[in-house]
N, CA, C and O atoms as CSV, one atom per row, in Angstrom:
chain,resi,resn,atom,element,x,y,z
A,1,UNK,N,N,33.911,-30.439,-32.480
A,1,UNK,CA,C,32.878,-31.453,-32.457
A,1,UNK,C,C,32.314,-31.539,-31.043
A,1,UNK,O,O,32.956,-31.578,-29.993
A,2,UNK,N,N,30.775,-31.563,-31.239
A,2,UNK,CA,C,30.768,-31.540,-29.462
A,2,UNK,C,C,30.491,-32.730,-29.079
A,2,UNK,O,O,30.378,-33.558,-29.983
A,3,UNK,N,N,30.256,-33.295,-27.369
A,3,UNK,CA,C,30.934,-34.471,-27.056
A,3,UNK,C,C,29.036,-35.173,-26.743
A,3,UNK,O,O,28.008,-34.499,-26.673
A,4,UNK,N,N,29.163,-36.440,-26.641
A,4,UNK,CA,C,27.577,-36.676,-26.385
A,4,UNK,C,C,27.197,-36.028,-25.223
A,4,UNK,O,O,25.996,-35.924,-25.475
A,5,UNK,N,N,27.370,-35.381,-23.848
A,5,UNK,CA,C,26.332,-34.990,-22.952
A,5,UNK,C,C,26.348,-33.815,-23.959
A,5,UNK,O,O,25.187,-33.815,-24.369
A,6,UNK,N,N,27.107,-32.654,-24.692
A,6,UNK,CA,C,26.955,-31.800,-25.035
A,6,UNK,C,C,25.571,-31.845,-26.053
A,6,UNK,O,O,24.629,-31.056,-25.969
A,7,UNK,N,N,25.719,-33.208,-27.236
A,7,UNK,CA,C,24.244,-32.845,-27.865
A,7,UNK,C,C,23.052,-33.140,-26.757
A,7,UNK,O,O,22.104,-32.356,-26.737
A,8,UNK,N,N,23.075,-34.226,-25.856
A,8,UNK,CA,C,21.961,-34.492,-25.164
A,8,UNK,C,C,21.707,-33.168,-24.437
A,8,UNK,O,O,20.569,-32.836,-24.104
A,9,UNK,N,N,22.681,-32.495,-24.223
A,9,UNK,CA,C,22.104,-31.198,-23.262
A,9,UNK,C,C,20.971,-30.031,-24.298
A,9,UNK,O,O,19.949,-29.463,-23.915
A,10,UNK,N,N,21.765,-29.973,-25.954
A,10,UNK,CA,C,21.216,-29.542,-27.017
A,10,UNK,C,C,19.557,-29.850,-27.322
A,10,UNK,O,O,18.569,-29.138,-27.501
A,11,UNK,N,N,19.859,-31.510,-27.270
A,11,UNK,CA,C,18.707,-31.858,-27.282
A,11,UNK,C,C,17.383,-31.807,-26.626
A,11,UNK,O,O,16.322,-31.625,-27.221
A,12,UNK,N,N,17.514,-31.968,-25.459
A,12,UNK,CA,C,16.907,-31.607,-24.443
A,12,UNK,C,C,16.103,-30.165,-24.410
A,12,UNK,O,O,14.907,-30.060,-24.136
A,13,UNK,N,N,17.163,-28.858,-24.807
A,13,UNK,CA,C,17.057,-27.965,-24.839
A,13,UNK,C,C,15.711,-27.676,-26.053
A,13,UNK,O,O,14.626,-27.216,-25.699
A,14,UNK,N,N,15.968,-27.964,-27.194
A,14,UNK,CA,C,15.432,-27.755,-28.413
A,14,UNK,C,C,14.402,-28.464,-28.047
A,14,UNK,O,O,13.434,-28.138,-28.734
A,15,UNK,N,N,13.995,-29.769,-26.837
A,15,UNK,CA,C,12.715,-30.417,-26.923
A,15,UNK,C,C,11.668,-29.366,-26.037
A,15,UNK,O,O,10.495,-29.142,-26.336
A,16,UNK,N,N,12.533,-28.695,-24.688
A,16,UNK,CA,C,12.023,-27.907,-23.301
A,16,UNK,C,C,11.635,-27.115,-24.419
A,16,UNK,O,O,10.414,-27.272,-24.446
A,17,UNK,N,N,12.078,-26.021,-25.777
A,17,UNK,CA,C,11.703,-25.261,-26.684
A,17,UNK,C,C,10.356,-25.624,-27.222
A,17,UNK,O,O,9.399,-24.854,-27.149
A,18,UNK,N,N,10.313,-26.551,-27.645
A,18,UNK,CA,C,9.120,-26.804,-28.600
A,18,UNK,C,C,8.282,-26.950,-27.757
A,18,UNK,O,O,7.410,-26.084,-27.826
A,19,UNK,N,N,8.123,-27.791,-26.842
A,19,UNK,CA,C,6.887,-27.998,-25.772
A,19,UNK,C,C,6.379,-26.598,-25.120
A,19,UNK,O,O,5.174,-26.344,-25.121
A,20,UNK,N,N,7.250,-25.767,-24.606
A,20,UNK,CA,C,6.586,-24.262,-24.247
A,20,UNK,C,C,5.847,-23.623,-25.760
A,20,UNK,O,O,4.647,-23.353,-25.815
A,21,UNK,N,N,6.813,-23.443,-26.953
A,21,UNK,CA,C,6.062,-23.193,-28.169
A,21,UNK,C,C,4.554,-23.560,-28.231
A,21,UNK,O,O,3.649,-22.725,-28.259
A,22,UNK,N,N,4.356,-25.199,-28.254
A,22,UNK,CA,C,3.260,-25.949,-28.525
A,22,UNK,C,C,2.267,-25.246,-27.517
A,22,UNK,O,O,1.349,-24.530,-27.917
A,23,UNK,N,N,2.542,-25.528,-26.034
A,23,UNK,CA,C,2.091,-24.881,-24.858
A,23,UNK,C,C,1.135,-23.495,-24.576
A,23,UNK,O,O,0.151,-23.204,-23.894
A,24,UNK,N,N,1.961,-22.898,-25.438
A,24,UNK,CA,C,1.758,-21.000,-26.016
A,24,UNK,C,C,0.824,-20.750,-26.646
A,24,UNK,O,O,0.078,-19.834,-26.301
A,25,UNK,N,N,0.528,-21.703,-28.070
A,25,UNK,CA,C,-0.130,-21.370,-28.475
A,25,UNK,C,C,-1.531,-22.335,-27.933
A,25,UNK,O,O,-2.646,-21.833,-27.788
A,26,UNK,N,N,-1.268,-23.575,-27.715
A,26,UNK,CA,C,-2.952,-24.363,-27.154
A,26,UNK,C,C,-3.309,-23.277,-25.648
A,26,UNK,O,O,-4.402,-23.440,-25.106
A,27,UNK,N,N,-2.582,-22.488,-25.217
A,27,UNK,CA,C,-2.931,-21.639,-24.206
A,27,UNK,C,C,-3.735,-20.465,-24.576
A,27,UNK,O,O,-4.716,-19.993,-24.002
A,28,UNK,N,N,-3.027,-20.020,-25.831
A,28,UNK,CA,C,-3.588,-18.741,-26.430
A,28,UNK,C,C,-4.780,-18.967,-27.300
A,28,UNK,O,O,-5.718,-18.173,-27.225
A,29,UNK,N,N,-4.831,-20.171,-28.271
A,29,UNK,CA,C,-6.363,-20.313,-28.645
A,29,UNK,C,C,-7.393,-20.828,-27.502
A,29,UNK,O,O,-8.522,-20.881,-27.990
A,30,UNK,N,N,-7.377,-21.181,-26.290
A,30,UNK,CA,C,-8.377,-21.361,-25.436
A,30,UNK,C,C,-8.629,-19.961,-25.109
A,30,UNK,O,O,-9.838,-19.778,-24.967
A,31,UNK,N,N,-7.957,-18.942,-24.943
A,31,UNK,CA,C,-8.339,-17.460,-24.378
A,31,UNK,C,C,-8.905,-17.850,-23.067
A,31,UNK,O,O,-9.433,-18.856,-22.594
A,32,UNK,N,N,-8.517,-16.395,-22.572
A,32,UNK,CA,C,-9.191,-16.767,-20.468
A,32,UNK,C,C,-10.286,-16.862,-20.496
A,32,UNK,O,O,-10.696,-16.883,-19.335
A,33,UNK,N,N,-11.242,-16.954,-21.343
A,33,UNK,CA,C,-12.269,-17.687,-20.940
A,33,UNK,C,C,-12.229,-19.277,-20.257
A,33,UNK,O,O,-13.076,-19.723,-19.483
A,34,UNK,N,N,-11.129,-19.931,-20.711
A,34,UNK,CA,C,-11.082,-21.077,-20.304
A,34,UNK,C,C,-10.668,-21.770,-18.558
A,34,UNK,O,O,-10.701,-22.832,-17.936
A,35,UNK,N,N,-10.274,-20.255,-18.373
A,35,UNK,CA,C,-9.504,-20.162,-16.914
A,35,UNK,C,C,-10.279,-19.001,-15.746
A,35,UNK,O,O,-9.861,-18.616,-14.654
A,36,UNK,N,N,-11.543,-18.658,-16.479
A,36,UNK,CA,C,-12.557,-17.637,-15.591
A,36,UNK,C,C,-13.922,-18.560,-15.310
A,36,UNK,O,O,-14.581,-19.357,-15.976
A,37,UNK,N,N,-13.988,-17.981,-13.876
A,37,UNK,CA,C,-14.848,-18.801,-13.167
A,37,UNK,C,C,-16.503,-18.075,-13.107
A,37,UNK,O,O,-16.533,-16.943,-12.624
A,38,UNK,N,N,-17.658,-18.588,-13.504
A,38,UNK,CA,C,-18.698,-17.819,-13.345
A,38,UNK,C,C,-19.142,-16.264,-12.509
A,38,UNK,O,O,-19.395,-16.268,-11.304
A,39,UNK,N,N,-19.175,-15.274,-13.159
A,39,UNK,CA,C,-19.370,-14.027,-11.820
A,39,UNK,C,C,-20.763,-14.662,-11.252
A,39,UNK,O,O,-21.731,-15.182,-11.807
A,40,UNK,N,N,-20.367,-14.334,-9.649
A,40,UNK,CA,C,-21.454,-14.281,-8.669
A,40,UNK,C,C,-21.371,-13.129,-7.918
A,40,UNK,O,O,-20.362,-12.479,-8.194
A,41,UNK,N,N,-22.284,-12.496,-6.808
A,41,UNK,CA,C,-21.947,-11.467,-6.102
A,41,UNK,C,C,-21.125,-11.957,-5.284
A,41,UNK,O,O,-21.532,-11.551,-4.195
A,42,UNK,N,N,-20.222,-12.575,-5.111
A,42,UNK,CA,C,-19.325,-13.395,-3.755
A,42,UNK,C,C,-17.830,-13.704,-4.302
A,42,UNK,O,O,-16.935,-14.221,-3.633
A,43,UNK,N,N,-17.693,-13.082,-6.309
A,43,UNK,CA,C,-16.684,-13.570,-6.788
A,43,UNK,C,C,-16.117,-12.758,-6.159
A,43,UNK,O,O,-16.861,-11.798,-5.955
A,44,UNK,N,N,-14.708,-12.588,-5.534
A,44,UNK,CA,C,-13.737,-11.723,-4.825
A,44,UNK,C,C,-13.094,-10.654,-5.547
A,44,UNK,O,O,-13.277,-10.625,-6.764
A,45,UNK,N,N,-12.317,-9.702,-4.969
A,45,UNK,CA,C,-11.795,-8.842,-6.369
A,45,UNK,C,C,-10.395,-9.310,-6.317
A,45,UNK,O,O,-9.573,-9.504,-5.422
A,46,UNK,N,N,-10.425,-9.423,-7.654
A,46,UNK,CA,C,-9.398,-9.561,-8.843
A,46,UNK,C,C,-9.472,-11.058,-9.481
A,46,UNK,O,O,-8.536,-11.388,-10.210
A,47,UNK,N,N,-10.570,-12.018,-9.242
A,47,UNK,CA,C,-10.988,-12.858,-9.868
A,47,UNK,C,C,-11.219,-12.633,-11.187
A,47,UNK,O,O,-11.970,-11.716,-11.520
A,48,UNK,N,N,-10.782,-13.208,-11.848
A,48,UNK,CA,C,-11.283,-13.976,-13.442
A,48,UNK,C,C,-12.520,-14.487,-13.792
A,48,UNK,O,O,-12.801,-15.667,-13.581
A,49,UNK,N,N,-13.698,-13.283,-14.586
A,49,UNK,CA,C,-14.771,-14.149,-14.063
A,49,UNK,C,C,-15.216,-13.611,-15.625
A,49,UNK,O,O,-14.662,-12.802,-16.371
A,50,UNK,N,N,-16.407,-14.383,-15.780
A,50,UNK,CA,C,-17.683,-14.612,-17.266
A,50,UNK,C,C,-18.941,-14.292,-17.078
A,50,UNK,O,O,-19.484,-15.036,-16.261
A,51,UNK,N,N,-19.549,-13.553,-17.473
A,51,UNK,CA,C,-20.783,-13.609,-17.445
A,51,UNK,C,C,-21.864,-12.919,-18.788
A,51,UNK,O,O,-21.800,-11.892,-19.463
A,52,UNK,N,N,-22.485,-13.668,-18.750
A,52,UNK,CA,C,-23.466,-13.752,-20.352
A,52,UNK,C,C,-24.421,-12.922,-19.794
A,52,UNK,O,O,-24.499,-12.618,-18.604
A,53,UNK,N,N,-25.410,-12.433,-21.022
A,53,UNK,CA,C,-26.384,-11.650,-20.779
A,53,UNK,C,C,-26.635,-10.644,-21.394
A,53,UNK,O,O,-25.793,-10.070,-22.084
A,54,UNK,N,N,-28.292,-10.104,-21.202
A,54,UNK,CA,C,-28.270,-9.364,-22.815
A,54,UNK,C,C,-27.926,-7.512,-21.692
A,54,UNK,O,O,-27.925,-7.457,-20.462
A,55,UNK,N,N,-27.687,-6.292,-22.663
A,55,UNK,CA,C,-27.446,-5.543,-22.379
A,55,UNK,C,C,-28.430,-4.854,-21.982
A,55,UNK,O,O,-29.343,-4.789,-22.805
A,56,UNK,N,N,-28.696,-3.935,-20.357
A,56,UNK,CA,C,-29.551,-3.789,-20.191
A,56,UNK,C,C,-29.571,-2.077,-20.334
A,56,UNK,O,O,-30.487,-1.339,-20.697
A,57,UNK,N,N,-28.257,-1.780,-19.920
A,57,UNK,CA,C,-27.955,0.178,-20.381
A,57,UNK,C,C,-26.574,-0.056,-20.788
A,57,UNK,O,O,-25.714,-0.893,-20.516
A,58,UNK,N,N,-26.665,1.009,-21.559
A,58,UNK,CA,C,-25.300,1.888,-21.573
A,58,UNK,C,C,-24.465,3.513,-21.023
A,58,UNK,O,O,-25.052,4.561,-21.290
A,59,UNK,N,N,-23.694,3.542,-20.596
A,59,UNK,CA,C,-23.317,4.973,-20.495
A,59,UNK,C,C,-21.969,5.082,-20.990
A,59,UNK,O,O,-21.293,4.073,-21.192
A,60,UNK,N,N,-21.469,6.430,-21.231
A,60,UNK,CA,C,-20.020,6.660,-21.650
A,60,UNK,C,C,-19.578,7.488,-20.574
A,60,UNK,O,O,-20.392,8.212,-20.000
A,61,UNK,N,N,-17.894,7.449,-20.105
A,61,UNK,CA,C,-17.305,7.906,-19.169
A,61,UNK,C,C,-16.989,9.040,-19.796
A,61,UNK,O,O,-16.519,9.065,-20.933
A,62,UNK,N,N,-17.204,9.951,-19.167
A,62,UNK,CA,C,-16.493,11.843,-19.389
A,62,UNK,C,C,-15.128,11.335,-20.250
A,62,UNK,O,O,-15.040,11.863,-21.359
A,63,UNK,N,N,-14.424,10.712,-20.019
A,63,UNK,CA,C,-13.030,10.705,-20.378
A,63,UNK,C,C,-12.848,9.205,-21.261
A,63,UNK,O,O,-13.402,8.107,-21.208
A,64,UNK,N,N,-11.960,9.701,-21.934
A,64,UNK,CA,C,-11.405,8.213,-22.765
A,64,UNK,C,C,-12.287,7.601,-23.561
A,64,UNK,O,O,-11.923,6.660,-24.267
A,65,UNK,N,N,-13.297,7.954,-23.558
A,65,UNK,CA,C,-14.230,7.052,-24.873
A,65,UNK,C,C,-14.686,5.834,-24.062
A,65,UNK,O,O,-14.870,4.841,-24.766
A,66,UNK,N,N,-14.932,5.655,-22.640
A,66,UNK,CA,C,-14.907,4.177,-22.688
A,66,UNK,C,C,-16.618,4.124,-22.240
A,66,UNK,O,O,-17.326,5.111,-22.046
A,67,UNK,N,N,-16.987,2.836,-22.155
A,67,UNK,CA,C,-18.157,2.377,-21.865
A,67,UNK,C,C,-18.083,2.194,-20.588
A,67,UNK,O,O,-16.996,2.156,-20.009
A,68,UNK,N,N,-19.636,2.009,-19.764
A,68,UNK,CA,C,-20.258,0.917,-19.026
A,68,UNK,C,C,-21.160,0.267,-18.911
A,68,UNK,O,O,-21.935,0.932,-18.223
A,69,UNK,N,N,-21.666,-0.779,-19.175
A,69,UNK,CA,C,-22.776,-1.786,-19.877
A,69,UNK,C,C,-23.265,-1.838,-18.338
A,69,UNK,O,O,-22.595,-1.337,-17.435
A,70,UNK,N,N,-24.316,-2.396,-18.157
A,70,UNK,CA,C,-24.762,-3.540,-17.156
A,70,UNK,C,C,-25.427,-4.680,-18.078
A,70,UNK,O,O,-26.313,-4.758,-18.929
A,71,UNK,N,N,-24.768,-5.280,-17.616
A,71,UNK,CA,C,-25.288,-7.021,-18.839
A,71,UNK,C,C,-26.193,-7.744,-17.717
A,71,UNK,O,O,-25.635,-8.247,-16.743
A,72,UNK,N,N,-26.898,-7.768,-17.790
A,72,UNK,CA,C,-27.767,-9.007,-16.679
A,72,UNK,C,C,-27.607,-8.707,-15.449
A,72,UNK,O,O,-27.192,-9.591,-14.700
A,73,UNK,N,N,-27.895,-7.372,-14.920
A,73,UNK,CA,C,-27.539,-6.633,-13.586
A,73,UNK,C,C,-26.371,-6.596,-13.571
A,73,UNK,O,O,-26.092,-6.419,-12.385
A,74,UNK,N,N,-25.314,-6.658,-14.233
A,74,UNK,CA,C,-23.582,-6.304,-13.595
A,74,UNK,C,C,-23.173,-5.246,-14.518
A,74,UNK,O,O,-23.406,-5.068,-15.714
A,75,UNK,N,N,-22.403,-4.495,-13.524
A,75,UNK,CA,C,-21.651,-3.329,-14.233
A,75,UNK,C,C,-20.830,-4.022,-15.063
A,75,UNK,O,O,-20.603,-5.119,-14.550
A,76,UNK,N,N,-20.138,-3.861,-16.372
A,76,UNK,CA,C,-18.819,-4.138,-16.713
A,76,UNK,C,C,-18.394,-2.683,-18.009
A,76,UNK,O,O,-18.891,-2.073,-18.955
A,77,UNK,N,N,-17.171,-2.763,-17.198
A,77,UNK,CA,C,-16.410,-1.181,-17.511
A,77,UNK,C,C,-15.523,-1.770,-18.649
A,77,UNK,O,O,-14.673,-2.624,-18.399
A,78,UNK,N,N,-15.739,-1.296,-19.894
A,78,UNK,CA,C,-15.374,-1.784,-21.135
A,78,UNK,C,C,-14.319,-0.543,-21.917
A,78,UNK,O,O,-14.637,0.131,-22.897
A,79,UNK,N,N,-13.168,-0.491,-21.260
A,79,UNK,CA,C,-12.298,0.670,-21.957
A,79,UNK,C,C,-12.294,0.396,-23.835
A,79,UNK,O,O,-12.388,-0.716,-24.356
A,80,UNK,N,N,-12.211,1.213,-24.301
A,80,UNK,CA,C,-12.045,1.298,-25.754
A,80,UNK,C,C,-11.305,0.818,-26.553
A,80,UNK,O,O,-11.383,1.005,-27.768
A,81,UNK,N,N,-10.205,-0.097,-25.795
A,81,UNK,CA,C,-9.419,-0.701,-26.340
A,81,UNK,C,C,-9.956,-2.272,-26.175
A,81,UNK,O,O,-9.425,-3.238,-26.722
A,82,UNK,N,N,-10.354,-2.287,-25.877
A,82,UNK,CA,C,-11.384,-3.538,-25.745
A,82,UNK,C,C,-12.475,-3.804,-26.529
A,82,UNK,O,O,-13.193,-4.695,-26.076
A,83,UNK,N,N,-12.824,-3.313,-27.556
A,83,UNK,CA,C,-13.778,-3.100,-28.713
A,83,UNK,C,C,-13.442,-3.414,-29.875
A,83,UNK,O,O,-13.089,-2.435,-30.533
A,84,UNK,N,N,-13.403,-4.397,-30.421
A,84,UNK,CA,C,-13.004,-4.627,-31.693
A,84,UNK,C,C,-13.976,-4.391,-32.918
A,84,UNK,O,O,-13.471,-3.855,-33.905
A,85,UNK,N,N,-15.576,-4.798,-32.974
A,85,UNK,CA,C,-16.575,-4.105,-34.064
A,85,UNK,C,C,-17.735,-3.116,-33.392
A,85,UNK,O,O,-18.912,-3.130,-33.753
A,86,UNK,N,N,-17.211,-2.278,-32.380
A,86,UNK,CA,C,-17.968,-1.486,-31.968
A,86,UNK,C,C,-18.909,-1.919,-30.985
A,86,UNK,O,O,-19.166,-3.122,-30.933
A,87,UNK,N,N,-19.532,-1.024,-30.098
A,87,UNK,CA,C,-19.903,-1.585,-28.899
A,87,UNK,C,C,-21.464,-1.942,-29.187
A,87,UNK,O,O,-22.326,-1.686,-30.028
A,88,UNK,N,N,-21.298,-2.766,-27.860
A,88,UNK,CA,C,-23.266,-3.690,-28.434
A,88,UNK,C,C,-24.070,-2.759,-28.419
A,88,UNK,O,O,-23.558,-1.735,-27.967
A,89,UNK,N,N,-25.509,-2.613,-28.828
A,89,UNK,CA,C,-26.648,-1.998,-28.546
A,89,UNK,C,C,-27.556,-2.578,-27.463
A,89,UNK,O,O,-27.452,-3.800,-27.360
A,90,UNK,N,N,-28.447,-1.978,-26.608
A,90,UNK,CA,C,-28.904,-2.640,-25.632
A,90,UNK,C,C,-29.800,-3.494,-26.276
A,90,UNK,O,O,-30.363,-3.250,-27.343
A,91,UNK,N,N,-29.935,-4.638,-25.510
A,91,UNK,CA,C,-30.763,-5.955,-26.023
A,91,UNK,C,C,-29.839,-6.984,-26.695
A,91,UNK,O,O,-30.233,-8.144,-26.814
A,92,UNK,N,N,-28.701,-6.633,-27.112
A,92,UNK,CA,C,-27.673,-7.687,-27.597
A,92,UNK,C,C,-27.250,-8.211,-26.661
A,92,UNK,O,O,-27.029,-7.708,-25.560
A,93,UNK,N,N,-27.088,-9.315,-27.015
A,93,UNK,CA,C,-26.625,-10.407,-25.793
A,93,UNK,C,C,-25.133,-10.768,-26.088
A,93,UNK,O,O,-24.638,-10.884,-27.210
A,94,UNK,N,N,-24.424,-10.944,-24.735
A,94,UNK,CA,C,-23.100,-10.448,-24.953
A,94,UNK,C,C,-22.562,-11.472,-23.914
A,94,UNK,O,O,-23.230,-11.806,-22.936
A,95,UNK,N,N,-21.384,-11.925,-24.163
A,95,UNK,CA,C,-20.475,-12.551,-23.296
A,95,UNK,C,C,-18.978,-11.653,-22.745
A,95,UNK,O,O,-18.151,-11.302,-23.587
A,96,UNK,N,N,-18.807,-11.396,-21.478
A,96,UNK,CA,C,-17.383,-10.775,-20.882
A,96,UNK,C,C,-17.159,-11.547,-20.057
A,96,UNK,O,O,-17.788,-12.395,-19.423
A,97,UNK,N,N,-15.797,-11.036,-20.131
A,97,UNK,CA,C,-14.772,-11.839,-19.590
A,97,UNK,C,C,-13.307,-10.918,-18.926
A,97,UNK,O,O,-12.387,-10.489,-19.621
A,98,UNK,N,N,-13.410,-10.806,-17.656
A,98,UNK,CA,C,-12.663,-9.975,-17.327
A,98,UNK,C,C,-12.454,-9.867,-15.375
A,98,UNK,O,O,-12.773,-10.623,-14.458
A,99,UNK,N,N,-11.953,-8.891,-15.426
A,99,UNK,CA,C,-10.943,-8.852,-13.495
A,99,UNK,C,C,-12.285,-8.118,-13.011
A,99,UNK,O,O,-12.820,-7.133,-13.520
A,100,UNK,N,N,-12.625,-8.752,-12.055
A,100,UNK,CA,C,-13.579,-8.181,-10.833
A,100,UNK,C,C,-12.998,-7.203,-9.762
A,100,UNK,O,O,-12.129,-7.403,-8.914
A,101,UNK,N,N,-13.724,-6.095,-10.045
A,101,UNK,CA,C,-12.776,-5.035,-9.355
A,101,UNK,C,C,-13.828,-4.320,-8.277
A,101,UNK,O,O,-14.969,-4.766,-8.401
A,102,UNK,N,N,-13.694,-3.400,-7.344
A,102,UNK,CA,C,-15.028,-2.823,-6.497
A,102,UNK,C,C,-14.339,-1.346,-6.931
A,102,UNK,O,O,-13.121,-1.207,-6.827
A,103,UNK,N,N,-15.339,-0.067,-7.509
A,103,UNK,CA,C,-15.913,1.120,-8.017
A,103,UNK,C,C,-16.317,1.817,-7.018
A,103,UNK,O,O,-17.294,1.474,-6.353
A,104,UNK,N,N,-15.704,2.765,-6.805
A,104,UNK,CA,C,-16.535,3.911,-5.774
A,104,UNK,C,C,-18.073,2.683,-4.610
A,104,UNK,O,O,-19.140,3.041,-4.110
A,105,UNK,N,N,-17.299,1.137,-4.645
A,105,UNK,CA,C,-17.936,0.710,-3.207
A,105,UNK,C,C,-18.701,-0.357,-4.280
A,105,UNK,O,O,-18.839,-1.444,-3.718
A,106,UNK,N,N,-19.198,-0.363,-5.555
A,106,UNK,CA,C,-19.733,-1.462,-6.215
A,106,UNK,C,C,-18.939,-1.867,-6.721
A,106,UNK,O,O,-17.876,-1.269,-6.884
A,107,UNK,N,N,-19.303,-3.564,-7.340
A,107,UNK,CA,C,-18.777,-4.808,-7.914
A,107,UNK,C,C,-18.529,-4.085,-9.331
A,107,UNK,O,O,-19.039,-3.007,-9.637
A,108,UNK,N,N,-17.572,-4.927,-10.243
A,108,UNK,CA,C,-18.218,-4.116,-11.616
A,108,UNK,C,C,-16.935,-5.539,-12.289
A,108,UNK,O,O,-16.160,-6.113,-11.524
A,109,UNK,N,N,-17.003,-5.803,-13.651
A,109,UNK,CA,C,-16.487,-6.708,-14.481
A,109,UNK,C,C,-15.304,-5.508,-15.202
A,109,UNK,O,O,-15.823,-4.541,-15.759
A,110,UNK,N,N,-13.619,-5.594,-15.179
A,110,UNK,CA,C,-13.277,-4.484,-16.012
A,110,UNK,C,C,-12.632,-5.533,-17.259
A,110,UNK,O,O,-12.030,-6.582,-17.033
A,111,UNK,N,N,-12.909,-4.990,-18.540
A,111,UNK,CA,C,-12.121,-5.722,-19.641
A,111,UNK,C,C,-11.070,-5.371,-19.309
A,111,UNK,O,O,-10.807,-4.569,-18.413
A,112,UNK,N,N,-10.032,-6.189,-20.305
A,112,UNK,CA,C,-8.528,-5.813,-20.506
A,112,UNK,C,C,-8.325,-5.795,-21.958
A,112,UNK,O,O,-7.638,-4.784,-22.102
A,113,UNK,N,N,-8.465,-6.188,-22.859
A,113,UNK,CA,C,-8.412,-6.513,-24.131
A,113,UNK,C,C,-9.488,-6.868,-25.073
A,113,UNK,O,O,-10.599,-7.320,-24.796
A,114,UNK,N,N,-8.927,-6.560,-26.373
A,114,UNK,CA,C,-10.109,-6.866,-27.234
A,114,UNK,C,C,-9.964,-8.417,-27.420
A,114,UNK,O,O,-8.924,-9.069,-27.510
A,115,UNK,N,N,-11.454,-8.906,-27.460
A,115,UNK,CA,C,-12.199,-10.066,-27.595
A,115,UNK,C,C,-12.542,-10.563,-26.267
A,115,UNK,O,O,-12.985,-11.691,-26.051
A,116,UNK,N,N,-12.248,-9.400,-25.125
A,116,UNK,CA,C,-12.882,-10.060,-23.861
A,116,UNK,C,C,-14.655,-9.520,-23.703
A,116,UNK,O,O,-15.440,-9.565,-22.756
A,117,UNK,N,N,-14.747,-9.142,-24.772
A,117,UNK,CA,C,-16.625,-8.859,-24.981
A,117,UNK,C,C,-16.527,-9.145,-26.313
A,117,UNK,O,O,-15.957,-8.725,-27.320
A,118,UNK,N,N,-17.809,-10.607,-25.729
A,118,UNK,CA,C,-18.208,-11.135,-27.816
A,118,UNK,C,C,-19.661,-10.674,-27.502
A,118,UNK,O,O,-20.125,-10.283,-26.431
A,119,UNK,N,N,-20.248,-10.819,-28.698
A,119,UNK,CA,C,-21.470,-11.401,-29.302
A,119,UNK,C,C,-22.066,-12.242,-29.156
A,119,UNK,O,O,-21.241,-13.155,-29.207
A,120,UNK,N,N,-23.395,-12.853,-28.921
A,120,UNK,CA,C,-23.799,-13.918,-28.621
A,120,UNK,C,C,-24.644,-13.938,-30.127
A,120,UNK,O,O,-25.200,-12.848,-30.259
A,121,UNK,N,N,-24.829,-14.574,-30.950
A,121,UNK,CA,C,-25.583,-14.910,-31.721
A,121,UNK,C,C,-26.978,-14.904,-32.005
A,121,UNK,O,O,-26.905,-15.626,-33.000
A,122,UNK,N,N,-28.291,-14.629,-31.896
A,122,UNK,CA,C,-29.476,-15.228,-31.161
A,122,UNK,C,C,-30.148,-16.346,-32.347
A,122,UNK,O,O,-30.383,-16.338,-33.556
A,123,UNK,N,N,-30.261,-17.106,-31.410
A,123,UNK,CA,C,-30.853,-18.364,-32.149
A,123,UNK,C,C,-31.925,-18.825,-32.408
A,123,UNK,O,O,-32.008,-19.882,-33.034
C-alpha cells in the first residue's frame, strides 16, 4: 500500500503529465506560424519568419526535385518534402513560413516541412 507523500508524489506526477500533453497539442495546432515574426530585409539568419505574396517565378534545383519561388521579391527554397498538393503556379498567392538563411551571399526563406507553404485563397 503506498503511504500518502507516495500518492501525492503520483499525483502530482500524472497532473505535470497531462498539462505537457494538453500543452503539445495547443502548441501543435497553432503551427510556427504563431511564433514567426514578419520577413524584412534586416530579419537575421536563422529567424522564424512569414511572408505572404503572390508568386512571381519559379525554378527547379539540378538536384532533389526541389523548388525556388520568389513570392513578393523573396527567394524561398522549398525542398520537396515540403509540398503537400503540389507546388503553386506563378500568380498564386501563397503564405511561407520558414528559417532565414543567406545563399551564395543572398537572403532566401528555407521550408522545413509540409504545410510551411499554404495557399491563399483569392477573394
Amino acid at each position: 500500500m503506498m503511504m500518502k507523500e507516495e500518492k501525492t508524489a503520483v499525483l502530482l506526477l500524472l497532473l505535470v503529465i497531462a498539462v505537457l500533453s494538453v500543452s503539445t497539442v495547443l502548441l501543435e495546432s497553432m503551427g510556427r506560424e504563431a511564433f514567426a515574426s514578419q520577413y524584412s530585409s534586416e530579419s537575421p539568419e536563422g529567424a522564424l519568419a512569414i511572408h505572404r505574396g503572390a508568386v512571381e517565378a519559379i525554378s527547379t534545383t539540378r538536384t532533389g526535385g526541389h523548388q525556388i519561388l520568389t513570392v513578393a521579391g523573396v527567394k524561398v527554397f522549398v525542398p520537396a518534402s515540403a509540398v503537400q498538393e503540389g507546388y503553386p503556379a506563378i500568380g498564386d498567392l501563397v503564405s511561407v513560413c520558414g528559417e532565414v538563411r543567406l545563399y551564395q551571399g543572398e537572403r532566401e526563406i528555407v521550408l522545413g516541412s509540409a504545410g510551411d507553404l499554404r495557399r491563399i485563397p483569392r477573394g
